[in-house]
C-alpha positions as CSV (number, residue, x, y, z in Angstrom):
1,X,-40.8,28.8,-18.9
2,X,-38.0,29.1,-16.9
3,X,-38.0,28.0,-13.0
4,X,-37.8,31.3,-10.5
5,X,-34.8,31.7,-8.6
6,X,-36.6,30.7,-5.3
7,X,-37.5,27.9,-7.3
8,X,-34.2,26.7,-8.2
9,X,-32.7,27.3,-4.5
10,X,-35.5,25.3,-3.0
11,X,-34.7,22.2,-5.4
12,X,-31.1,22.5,-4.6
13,X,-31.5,22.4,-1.2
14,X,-33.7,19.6,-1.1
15,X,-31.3,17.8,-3.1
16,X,-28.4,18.8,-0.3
17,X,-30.9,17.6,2.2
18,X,-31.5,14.0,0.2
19,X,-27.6,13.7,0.0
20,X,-27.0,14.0,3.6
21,X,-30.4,11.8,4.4
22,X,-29.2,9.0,2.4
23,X,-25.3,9.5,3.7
24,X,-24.2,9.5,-0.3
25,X,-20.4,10.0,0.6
26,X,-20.7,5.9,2.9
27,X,-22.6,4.8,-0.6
28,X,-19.8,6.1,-2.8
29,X,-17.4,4.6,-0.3
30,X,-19.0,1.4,-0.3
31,X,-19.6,1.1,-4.5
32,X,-15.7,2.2,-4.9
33,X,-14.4,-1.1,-2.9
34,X,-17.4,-3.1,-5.3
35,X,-16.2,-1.2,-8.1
36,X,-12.2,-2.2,-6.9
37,X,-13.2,-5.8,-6.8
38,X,-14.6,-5.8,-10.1
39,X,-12.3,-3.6,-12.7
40,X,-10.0,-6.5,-13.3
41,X,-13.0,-9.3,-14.2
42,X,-15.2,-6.4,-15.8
43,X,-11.6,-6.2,-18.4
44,X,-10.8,-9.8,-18.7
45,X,-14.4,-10.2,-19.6
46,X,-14.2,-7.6,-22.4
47,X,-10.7,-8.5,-23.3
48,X,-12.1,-11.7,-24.4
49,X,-14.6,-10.8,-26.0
50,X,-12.5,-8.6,-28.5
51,X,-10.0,-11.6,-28.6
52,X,-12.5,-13.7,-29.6
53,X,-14.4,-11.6,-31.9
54,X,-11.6,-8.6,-32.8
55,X,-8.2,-8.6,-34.2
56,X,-5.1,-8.1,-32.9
57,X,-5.1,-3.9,-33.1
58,X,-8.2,-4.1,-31.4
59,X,-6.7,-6.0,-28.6
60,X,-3.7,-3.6,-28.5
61,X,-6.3,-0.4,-28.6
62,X,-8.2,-1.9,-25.5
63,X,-5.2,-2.5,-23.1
64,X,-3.7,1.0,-24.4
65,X,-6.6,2.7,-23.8
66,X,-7.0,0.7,-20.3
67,X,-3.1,1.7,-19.1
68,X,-4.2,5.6,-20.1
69,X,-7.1,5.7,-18.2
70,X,-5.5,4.6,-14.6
71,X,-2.1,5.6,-12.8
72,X,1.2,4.0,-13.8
73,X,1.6,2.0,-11.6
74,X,-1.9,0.3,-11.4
75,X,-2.6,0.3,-15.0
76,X,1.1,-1.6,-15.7
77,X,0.0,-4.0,-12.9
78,X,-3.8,-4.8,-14.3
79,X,-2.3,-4.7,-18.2
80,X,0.1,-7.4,-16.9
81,X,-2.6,-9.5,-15.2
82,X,-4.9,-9.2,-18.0
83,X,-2.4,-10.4,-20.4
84,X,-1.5,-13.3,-18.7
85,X,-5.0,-14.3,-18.3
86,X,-5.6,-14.0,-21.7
87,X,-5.5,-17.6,-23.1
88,X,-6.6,-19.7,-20.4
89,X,-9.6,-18.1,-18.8
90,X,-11.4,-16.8,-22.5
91,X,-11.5,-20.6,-23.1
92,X,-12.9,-21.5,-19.7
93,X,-16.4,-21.6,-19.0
94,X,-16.1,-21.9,-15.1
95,X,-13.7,-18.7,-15.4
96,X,-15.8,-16.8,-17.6
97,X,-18.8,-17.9,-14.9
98,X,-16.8,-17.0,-12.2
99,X,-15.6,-13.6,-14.4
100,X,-19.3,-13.0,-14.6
101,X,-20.2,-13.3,-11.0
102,X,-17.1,-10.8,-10.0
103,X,-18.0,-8.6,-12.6
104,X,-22.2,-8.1,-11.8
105,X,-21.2,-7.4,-8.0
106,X,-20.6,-3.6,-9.0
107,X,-23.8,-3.9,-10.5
108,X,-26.0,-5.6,-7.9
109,X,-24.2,-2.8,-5.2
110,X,-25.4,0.2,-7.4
111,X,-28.5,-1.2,-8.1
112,X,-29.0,-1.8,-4.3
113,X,-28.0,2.0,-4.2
114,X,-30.4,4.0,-6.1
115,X,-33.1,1.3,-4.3
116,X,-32.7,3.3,-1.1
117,X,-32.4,6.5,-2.7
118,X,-35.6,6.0,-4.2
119,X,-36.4,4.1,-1.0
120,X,-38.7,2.0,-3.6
121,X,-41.1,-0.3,-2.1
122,X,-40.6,-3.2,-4.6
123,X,-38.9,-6.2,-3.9
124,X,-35.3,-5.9,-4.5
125,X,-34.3,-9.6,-4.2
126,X,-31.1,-11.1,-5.4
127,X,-32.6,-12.5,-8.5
128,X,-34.0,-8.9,-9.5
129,X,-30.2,-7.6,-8.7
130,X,-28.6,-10.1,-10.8
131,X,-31.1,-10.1,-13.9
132,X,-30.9,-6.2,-13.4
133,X,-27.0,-6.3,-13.3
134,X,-26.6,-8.3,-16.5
135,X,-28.9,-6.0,-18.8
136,X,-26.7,-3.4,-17.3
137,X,-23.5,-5.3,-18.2
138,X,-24.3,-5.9,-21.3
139,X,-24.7,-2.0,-21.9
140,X,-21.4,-1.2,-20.3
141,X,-19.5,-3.9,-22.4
142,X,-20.5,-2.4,-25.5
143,X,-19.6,0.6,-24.2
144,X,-16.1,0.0,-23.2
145,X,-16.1,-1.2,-26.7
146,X,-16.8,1.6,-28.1
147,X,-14.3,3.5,-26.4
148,X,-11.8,1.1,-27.8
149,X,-12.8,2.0,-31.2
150,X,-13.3,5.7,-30.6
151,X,-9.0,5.6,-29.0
152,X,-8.2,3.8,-32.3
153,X,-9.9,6.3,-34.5
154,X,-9.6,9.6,-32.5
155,X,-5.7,8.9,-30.8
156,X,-4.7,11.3,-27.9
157,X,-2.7,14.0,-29.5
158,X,-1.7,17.6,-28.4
159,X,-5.0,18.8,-30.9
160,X,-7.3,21.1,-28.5
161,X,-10.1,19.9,-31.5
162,X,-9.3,16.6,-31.7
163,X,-9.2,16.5,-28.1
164,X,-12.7,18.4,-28.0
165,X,-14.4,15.8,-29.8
166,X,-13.2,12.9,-27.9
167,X,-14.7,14.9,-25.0
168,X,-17.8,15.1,-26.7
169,X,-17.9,11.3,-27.8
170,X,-16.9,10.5,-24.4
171,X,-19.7,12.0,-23.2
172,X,-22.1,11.1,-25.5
173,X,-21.7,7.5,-25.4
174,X,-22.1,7.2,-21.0
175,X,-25.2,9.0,-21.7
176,X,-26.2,5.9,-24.1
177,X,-24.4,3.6,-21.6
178,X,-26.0,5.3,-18.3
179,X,-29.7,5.6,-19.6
180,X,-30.3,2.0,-18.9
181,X,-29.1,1.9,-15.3
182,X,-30.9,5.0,-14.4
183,X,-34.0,3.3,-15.7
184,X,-34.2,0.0,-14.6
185,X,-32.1,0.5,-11.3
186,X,-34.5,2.7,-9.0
187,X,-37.5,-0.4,-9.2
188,X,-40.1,2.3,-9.4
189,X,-42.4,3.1,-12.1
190,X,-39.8,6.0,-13.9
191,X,-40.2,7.7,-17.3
192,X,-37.4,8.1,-19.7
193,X,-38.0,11.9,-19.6
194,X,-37.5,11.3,-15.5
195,X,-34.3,9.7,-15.6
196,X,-32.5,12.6,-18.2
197,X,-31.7,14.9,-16.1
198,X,-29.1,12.9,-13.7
199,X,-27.6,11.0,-16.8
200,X,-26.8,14.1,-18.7
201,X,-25.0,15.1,-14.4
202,X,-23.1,11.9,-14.7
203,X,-22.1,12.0,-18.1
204,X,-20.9,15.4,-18.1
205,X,-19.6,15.2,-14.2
206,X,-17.5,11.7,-15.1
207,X,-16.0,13.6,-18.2
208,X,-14.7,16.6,-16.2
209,X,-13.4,14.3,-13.5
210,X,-11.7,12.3,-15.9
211,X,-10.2,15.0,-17.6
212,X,-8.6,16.8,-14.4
213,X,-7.6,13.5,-13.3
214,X,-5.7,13.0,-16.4
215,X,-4.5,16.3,-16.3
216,X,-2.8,15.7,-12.5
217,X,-1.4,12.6,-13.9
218,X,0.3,14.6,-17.0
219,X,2.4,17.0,-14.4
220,X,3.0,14.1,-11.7
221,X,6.6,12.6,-11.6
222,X,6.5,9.0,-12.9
223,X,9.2,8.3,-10.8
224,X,6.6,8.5,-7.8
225,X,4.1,6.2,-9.2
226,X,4.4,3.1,-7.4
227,X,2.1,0.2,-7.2
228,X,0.5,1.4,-3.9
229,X,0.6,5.2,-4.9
230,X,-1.2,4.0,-7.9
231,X,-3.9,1.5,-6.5
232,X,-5.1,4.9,-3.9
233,X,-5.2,7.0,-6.4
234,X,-7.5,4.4,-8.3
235,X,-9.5,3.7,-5.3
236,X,-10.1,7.9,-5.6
237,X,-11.0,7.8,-8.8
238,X,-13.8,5.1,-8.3
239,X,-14.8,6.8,-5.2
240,X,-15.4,10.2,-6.6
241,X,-16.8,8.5,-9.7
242,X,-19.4,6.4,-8.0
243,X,-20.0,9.8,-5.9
244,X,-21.1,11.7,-9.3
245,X,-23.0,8.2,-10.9
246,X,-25.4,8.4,-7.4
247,X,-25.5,12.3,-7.0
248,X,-26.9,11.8,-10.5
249,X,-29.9,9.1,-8.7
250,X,-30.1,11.7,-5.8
251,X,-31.3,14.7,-8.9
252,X,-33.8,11.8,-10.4
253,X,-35.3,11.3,-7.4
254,X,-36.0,14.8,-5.7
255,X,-36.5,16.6,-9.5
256,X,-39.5,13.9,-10.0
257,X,-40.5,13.7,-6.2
258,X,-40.2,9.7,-5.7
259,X,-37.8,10.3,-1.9
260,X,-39.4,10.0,0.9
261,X,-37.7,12.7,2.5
262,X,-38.5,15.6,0.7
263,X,-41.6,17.0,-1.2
264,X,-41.6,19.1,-3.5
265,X,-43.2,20.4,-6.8
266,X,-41.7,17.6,-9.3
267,X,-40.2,19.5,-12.4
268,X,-40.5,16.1,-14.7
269,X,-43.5,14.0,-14.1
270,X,-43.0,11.7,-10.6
271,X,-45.6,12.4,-8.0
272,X,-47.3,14.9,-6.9
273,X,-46.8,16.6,-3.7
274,X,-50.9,16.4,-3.0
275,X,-50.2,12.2,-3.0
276,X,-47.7,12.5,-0.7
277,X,-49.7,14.5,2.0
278,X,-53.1,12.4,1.1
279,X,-51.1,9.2,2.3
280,X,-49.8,10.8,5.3
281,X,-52.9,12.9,6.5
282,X,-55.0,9.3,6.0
283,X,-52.0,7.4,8.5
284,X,-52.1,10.7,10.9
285,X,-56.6,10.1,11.2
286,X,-56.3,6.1,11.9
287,X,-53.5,7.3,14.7
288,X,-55.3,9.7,16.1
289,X,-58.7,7.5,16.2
290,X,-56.2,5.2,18.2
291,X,-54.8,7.8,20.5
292,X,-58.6,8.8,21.2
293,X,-59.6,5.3,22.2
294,X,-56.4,4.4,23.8
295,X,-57.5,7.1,26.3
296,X,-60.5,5.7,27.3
297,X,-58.7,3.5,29.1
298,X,-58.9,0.5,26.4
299,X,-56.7,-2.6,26.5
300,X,-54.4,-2.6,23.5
301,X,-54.6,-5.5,21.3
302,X,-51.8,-6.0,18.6
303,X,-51.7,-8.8,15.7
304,X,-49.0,-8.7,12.9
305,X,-50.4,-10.3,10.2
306,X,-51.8,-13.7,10.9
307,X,-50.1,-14.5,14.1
308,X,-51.7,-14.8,17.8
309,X,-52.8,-11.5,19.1
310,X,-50.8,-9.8,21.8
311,X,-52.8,-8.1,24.5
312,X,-51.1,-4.5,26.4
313,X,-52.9,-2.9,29.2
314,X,-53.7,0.6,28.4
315,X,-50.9,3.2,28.4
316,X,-50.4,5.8,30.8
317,X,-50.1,7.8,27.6
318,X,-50.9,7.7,24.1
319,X,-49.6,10.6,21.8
320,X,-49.5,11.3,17.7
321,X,-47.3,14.0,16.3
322,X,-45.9,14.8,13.4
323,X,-41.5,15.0,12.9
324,X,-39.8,18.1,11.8
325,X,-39.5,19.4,8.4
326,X,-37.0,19.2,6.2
327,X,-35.8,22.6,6.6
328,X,-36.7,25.4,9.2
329,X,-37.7,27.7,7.4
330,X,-40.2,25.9,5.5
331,X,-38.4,26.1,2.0
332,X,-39.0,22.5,1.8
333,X,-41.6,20.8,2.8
334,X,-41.4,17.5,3.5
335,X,-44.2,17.0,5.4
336,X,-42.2,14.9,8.4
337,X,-42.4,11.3,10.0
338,X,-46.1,10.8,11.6
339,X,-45.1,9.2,15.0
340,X,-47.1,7.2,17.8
341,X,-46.1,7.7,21.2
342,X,-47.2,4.7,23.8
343,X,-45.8,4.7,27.4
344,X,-46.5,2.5,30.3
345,X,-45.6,3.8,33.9
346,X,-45.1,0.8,36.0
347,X,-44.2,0.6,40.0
348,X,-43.6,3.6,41.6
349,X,-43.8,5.9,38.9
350,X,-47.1,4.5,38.5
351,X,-48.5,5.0,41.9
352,X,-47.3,8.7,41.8
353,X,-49.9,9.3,39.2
């Protein structure tokens, strides 16, 4: 059946609401300089690979297809590294450790990324990020591969058909090569069918993006593209690309519930806005008990965990509410922060009372 219009304008504003909650446009910001620092080992890494495995058209097809995807300038400069770091670091295994390690920071900043968008309560250590970043890896070098292959077999030529089908290919394989991420990266208990929805976004958002960027590049002078004009216009791309890659986690997490900021009906599995609100109404009974006995006049004794107890006179005041919803008019409901209020009116102000 499909979703009423009210329906579909309350999902998309909660999914406005999680973008500005989570501050998406710093995130993208923040993977783009990871992203930055990690093309050029990311390539190497693949480049020798398909030296040491490939031939030599499939070394060609790779650093063709890498010059076509950036600007002039920056590809020229990054083909030029990686062919001069051909031979020495594919035969190095403290440069192709030290490759690695630049390559799996992208990694470990996305997966750090979609963590706070789900706001997961697992433990994200460094370990998890690392052993999460290298499955990921993996995925993405085959990938790239594939793209290599695809550029050898499908070349770009004036064809609107032949273009159409690289397109498609294109956005076929980042749906293979995003599924992964979108599944392991969030650290909650996801489903496949979860985890669709915002890889089919980024697949299809990337290839757009791609496309008009390509398509600004065709009717640019070359003459202007310089090494700096060509390393912003990169640091663009990866911005607006890591944008659409954790939009795609934002519609994940609000279509299946898992934020903590809103709650809504989930559309593909997640949880249930009656868990939500169950969790929340218990923490809003054992606050107000407190409030009730904190009135009394009790002295307030507080403990964190197993260290030496810390003993408050009674407040002045004691008072439990409940934040704002998501939106005004109640479209959304997310239910709001449950607070506790404790204030102490010492001297003067106290003698007042």
């Amino acid at each position: 059946m499909l979703p009423t219009r009210d329906r579909v304008v309350t999902l998309a504003r909660a999914i406005v609401h999680e973008v500005r909650a989570e501050n998406l446009t710093f995130m993208a910001g923040s993977i783009a300089y990871h992203a930055f620092l990690s093309l050029l080992p990311i390539l190497v890494l693949v480049l020798a690979a398909i030296s040491t495995f490939g031939d030599q058209s499939l070394v060609d097809a790779f650093l063709r297809l890498t010059q076509s995807v950036l600007t002039r300038g920056a590809g020229e400069v990054i083909v030029d590294e990686l062919s001069a770091t051909r031979g020495s670091l594919s035969a190095s295994i403290i440069g192709g450790a030290v490759l690695i390690w630049g390559t799996l920071r992208i990694f470990r900043g996305l997966d750090q990324a979609f963590s706070d968008i789900y706001e997961s309560e697992a433990e994200n250590t460094f370990l998890d990020q690392v052993g999460d970043g290298v499955v990921v890896l993996g995925t993405f070098a085959v990938a790239i591969l594939g793209g290599v292959v695809v550029n050898s077999v499908f070349p770009a030529t004036g064809d609107p058909l032949l273009s159409l089908v690289r397109r498609l290919l294109f956005v076929g394989g980042l749906v293979v090569t995003f599924l992964p991420m979108y599944y392991i990266f969030p650290d909650s208990d996801v489903t496949v069918r979860e985890i669709v929805p915002g890889v089919v976004l980024a697949a299809v958002g990337l290839t757009l993006f791609e496309s008009v960027f390509q398509f600004y590049l065709s009717y640019r002078n070359p003459d202007e593209a310089g090494v700096v004009t060509g390393i912003v216009l990169l640091l663009t791309w990866l911005y607006f690309s890591g944008l659409v890659i954790l939009l795609g986690a934002v519609v994940n997490a609000v279509l299946a519930n898992r934020s903590a900021d809103v709650n809504v009906d989930p559309v593909f599995g997640g949880v249930t806005p009656t868990e939500k609100r169950a969790e929340r109404d218990r923490l809003l009974r054992q606050l107000r008990q407190l409030q009730a006995r904190l009135g009394d006049g009790r002295r307030l004794s507080v403990a964190v965990d197993d260290d030496d107890a810390v003993v408050l006179d009674a407040p002045t005041d004691a008072e439990v509410s409940i934040g704002d919803s998501a939106f005004a008019d109640g479209a959304v409901q997310s239910d709001g922060d449950v607070e506790l209020r404790l204030r102490w009116r010492t001297g003067a102000d106290a003698d007042d009372q």
